[in-house]
C-alpha positions as CSV (number, residue, x, y, z in Angstrom):
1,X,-2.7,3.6,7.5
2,X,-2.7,1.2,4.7
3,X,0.2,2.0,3.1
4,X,2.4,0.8,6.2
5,X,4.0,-2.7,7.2
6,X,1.3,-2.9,9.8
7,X,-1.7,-3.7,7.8
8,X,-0.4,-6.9,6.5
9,X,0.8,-8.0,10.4
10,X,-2.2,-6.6,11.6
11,X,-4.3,-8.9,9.4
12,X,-2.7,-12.1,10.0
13,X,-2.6,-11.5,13.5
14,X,-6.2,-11.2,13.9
15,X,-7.0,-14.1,11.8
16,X,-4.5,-15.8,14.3
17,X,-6.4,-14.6,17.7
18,X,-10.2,-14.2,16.2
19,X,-10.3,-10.7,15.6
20,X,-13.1,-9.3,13.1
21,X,-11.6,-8.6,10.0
22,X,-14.0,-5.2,9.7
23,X,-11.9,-4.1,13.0
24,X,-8.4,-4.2,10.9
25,X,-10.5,-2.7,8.1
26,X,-12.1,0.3,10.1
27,X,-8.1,0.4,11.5
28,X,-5.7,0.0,8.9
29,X,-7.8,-0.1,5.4
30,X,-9.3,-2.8,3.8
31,X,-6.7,-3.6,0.8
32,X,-5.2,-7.2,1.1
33,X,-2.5,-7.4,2.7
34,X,-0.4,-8.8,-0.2
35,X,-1.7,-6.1,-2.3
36,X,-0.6,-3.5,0.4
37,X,3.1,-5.1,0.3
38,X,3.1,-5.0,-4.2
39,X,2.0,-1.3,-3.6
40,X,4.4,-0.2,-1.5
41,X,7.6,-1.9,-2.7
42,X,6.6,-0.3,-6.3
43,X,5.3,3.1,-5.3
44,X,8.9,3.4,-3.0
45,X,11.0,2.5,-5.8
46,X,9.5,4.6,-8.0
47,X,10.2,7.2,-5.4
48,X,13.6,6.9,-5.0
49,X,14.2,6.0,-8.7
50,X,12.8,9.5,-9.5
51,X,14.8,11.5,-6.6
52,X,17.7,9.4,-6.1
53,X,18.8,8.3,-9.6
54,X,16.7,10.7,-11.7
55,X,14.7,8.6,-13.6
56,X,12.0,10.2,-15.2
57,X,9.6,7.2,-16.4
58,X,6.2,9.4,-16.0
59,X,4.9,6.8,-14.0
60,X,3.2,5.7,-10.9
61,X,4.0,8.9,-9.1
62,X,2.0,11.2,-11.8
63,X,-1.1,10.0,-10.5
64,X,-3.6,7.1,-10.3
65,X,-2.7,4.0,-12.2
66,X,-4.8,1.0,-13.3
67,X,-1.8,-1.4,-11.6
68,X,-3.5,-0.5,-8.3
69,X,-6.8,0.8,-8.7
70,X,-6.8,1.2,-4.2
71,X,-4.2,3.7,-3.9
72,X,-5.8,7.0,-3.7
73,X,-3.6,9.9,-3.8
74,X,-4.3,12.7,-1.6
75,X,-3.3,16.5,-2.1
């Protein structure tokens, strides 16, 4: 559940109310939140760049990329 909006929330509220930051881990994935946030805005435009516009820049969707090393793809 990483790649969602509610692992960065998640993480700042529990730093706010004294929640264990291995809770949120075991929860929502243990990438920083600002890394979550890079991740997603660039894996979603690619997304739509390739579908919606039809760019074809052989990139982040074709599989794991050094940019961000803790997004795992899954078959």
């Amino acid at each position: 559940m990483t790649f969602t909006t509610s692992a960065p929330v998640h993480q700042q509220l529990a730093a706010g109310v004294g929640v264990a930051p291995e809770r949120i881990a075991a929860l929502f994935g243990a990438a920083p939140a600002d890394r979550s946030v890079l991740a997603q805005r660039a894996y979603i435009t690619a997304f739509f760049g390739r579908h919606l516009r039809g760019d074809d820049d052989r990139g982040l969707l074709d599989g794991p990329s050094p940019h961000f090393p803790d997004v795992v793809f899954v078959p």
